[in-house]
N, C-alpha and C positions, 0 to 999 in steps of 0.2 A: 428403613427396611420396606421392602416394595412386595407384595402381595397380589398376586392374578391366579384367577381361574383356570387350571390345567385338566378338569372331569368337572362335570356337573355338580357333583356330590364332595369336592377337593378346592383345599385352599393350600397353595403351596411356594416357595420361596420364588420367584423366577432372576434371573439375569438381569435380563429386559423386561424394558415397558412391553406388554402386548399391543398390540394395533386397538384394540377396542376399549383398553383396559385407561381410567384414566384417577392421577394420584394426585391427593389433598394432604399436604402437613399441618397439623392442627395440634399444639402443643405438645411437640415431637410423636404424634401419634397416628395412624397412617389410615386414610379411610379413602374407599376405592367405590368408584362409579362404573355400572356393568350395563349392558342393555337389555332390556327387560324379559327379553326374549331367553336370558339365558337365567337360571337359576340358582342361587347358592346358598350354601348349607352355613346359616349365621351361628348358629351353633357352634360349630369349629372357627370360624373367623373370632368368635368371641375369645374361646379357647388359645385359640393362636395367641391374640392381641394379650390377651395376661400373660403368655407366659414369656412374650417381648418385653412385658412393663418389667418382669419380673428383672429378666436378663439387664436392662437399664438399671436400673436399681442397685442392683449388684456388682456390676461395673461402674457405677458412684461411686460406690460405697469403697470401692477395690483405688478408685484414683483419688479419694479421700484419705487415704492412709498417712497416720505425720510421719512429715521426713526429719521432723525437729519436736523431741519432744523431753518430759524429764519431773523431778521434783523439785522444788523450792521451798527448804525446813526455814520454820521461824515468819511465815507470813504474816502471823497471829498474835502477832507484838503490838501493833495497832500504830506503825512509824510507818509501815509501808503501805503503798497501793498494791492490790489483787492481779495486777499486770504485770505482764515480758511485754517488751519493744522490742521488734528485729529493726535495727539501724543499717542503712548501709552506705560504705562513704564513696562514693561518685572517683573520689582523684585520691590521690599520693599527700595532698597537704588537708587534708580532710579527716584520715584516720586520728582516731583520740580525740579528735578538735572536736568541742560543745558545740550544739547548734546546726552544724553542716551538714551530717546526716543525713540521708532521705531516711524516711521512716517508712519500711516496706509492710508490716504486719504488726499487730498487738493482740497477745492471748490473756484470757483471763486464768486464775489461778481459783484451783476448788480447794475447798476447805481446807484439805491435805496438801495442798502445795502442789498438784499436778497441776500441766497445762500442756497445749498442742499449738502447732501452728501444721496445717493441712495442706496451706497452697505455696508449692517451690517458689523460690525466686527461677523469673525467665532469665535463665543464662545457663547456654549451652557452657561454658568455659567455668574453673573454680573460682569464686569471688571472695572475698575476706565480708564479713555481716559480724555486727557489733549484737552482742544478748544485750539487753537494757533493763535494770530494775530502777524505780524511781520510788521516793521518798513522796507522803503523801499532802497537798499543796502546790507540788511540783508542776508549772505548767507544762514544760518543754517534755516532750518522751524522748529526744534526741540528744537533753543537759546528761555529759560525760563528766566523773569528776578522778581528775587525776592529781587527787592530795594527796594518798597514801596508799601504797596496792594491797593493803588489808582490808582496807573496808570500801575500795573503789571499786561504782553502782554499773558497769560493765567487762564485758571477756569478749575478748574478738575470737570469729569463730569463721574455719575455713569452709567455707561451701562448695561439695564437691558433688556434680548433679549424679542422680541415681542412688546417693547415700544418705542414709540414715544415721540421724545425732541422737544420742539420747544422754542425758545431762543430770547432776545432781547437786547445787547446792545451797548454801546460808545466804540468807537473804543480806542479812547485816554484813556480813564477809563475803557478799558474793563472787568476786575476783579471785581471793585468793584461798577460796572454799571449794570453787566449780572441779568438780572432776568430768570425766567423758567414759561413757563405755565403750571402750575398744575403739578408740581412736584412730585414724586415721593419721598418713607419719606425718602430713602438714599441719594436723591437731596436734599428735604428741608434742611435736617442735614446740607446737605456743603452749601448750603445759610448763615443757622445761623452758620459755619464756619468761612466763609469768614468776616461774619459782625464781628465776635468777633476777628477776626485778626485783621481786622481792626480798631475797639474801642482800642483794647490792644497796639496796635502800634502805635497811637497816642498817649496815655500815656505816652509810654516808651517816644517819641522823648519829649513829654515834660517835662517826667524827665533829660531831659540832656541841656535843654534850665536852668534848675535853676543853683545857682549861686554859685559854688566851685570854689578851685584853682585847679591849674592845674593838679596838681599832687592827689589829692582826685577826680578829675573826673574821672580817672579809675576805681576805686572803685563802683561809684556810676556809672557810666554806665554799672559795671557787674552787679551791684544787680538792674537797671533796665533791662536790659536783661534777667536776675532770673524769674522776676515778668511777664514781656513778654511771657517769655516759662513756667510757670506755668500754667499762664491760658488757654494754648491752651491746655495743656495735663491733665488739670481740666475739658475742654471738653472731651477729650479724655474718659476720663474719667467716665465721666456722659453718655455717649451714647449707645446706643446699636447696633448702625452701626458701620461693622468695617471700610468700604474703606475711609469713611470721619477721623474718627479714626486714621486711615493710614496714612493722609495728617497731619492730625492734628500734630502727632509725627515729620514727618518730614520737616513741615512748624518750628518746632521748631529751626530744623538746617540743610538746606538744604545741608549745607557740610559735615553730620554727625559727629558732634562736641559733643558730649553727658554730657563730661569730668563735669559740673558744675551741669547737672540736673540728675544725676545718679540714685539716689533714685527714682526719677518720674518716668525714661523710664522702668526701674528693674519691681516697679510695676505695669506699661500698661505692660509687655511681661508675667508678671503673669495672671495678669486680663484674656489676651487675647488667651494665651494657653489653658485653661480649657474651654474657648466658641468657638474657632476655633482651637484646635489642629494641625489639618493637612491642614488649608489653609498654602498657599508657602511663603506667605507674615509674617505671624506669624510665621512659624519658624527660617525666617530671623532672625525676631527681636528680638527671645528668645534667636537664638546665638550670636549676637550682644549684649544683653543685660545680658552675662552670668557675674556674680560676677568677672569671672576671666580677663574680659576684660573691668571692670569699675574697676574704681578710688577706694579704699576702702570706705565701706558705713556706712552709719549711723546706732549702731546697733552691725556692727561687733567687734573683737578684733582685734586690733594692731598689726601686722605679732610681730615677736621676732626681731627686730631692734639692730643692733650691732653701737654706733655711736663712730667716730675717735674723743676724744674731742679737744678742741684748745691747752689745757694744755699737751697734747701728750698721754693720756692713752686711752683705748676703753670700753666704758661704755656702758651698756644694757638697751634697753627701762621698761627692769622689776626694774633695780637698779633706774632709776630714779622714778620710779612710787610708787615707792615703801615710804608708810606711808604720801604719799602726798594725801591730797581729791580732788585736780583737776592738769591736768599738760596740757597747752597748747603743744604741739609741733607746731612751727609755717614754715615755708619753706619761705627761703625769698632769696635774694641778693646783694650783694652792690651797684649794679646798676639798682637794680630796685626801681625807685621813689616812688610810692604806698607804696613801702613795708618797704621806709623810713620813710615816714609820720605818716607810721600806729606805728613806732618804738618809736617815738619822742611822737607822741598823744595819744595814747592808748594803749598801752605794758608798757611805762614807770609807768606812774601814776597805771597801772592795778599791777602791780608787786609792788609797794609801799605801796598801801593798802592792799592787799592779800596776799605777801609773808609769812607774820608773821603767817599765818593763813594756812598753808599749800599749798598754790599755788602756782607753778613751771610753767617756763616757758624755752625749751629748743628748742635754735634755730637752725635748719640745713639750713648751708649757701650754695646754687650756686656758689661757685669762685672758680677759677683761679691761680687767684693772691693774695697769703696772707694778700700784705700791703695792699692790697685796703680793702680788709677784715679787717685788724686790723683800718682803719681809718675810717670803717662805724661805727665798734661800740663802737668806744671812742667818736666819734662825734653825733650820737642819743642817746647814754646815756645806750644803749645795754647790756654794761658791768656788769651791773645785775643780770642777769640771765644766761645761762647755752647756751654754744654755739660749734657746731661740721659740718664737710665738711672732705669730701674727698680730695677738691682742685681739684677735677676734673670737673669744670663747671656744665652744665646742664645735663652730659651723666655721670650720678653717680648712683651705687645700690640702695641708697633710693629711687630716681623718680621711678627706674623700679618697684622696691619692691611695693611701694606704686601703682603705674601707672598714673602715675602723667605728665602731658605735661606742666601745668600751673601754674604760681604761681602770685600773692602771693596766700599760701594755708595753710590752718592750720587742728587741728583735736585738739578736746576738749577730754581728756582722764580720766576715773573713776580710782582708783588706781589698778582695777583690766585690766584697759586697754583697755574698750571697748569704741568703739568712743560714745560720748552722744550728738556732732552736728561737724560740721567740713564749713569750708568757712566763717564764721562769722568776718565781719569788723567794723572799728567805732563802734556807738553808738551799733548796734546789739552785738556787741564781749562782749560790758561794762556792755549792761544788761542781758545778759547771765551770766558772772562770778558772778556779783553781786546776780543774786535771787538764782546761786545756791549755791554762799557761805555762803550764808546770812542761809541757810538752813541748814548746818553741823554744 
């Protein structure tokens, strides 16, 4: 604020510099050299200068106001530390993920569980910021833990500049406690987020409370997992925000593990390419989610598959397919349990009804070691159907061809070769072959 002589007796605001007048800033404080010849009333310059300080002061105080602030019940347990951490994730494989985080601000929490954070993040645009509560010992402010969303120690929270958060909840349940006042519909969205993660997640642990053997509970804890991450990205789905969206996908696999829900993630990076093109976070997930870095999909055709058979000759996925109406190709190994059960319970009996009828079944083995190969499938009953391996383990052409990390895996094939469903176990495998055999 610039201050010159306009009456002898007058200190007053000017425009301009005067020709005579000359200005000192001196901790934002404005002090002005005149010539001697001219006189002035310090008095009022004093006067003046307070009621500048004042006006400073006040417009502190005014751009100090929280844009984020709230209570946290239950501090006083003596597990937790007196701190919020605002986290925020940089990229698209970043959200959820421990560690990655930048960590933009940390509030301390009073007695009562309030706390503030005063300075926005710099971003003109909305950004997705993780709340952070940490358990006490805890080095990292940016450790996220996604074991259970009742007691998991963050909530992603949309930041939308010019808006005010104000937040309420349990420290021990803070996830699935947080409420928001008057949210915001990119907030609401991750409210009814969080509550369907958490309906879905209950589900799932109570599918694995029911009652299989040991070896069929892998099975069935994949295809509840399945069901799990379908429905978050059934939200995904259905919404029209993308940052909850965002979450959404990668609440599916916080380790970016994609390999079982392909088809889903393939279509959210369609969906979300044509309504967000050029956000940074959808391009992530379009390259991420390109054909050539999933699993093959449902839909597509069968690369041209060259398999070594057991009997020693090399046979082609076209020769097998060929005048058969359905051909499982199944991917298994001798020491994988699942993938014995599924051999003994539903591959044998599927192969004794169907075969007669055109249906094929050819297995490429993971092994090693021959004998152990040759004693799996004389003892599941195997020897039925059509069987090929490298002998080179798990680091074999097929996985790569196909891009396959996981097994047991299969692909349901038309005689022309295009996948018509793939991953199908137990009773799903039986009634699949069945309504479509029953059809030819």
């Amino acid at each position: 604020m610039l201050f010159c002589r306009e009456k002898s007796t007058q200190i007053t605001v000017k425009q301009q510099i005067s020709d005579f007048c000359f200005v000192f800033t001196v901790l934002k404080m404005s002090y002005i050299i005149v010539p001697s010849s001219e006189i002035v009333n310090f008095t009022d310059m004093k006067n003046m200068l307070k009621l500048s300080l004042f006006f400073l002061l006040l417009m502190q105080s005014c751009s100090q106001e929280a844009w984020l602030s709230g209570t946290i019940n239950g501090e006083n347990d003596g597990d937790w530390k007196p701190m919020v951490y605002l986290v925020q994730p940089k990229k698209f494989d970043e959200v959820a993920q421990s560690f990655v985080g930048e960590v933009l601000d940390s509030a301390q929490m009073t007695q009562n569980g309030r706390f503030e954070f005063t300075t926005p993040p710099e971003s003109k645009k909305s950004i997705l910021l993780e709340l952070v509560v940490q358990k006490k010992g805890e080095k990292y402010p940016n450790r996220l833990l996604n074991e259970n969303p009742k007691t998991d120690n963050y909530f992603p929270l949309v930041y939308e500049p010019g808006s005010n958060l104000v937040i309420e909840a349990e420290i021990a349940h803070f996830q699935s406690s947080l409420k928001i006042n008057q949210p915001s519909a990119s907030n609401k969205a991750m409210l009814q987020l969080r509550d369907l993660r958490s309906k879905a997640h209950k589900r799932y642990l109570e599918g694995q409370n029911e009652e299989h053997g040991p070896d069929e509970d892998l099975l069935e804890r994949e295809k509840s997992q399945y069901n799990f991450k379908e429905e978050l990205i059934n939200f995904a789905d259905s919404t029209k925000e993308l940052l909850p969206a965002m979450v959404a996908l990668r609440w599916t696999s916080p380790e970016g593990d994609y390999e079982r829900i392909a088809e889903l993630v393939h279509a959210q990076s369609t969906k979300w390419s044509k309504l967000y093109p050029e956000h940074p976070w959808v391009k992530e997930l379009v390259a991420m989610a390109d054909k050539q870095n999933l699993p093959i999909l449902i839909g597509d055709l069968i690369p041209e598959l060259q398999f070594p058979m057991k009997r020693g000759e090399v046979v082609s996925i076209q020769e097998i397919l060929k005048n058969k109406a359905l051909v499982l190709l199944d991917v298994w190994a001798s020491w994988c349990a699942p993938c014995r059960v599924e051999n003994r319970k539903i591959l044998v009996p599927l192969w004794e009804e169907y075969n007669s009828q055109n249906f094929q079944i050819v297995a490429y083995g993971l092994e090693s070691s021959e004998k152990a190969w040759d004693n799996a499938i004389e003892k599941d009953g195997a020897y039925r159907w059509l069987h090929a391996s490298h002998l080179q383990g798990d680091q074999n052409p097929l996985m790569e061809i196909l891009r396959l990390k996981t097994i047991p895996a299969n692909f349901l094939l038309n005689q022309e070769g295009r996948v018509l469903a793939k991953n199908l176990h137990g009773q799903d495998l039986i009634d699949f072959v069945q309504d479509y055999m029953g059809k030819q």
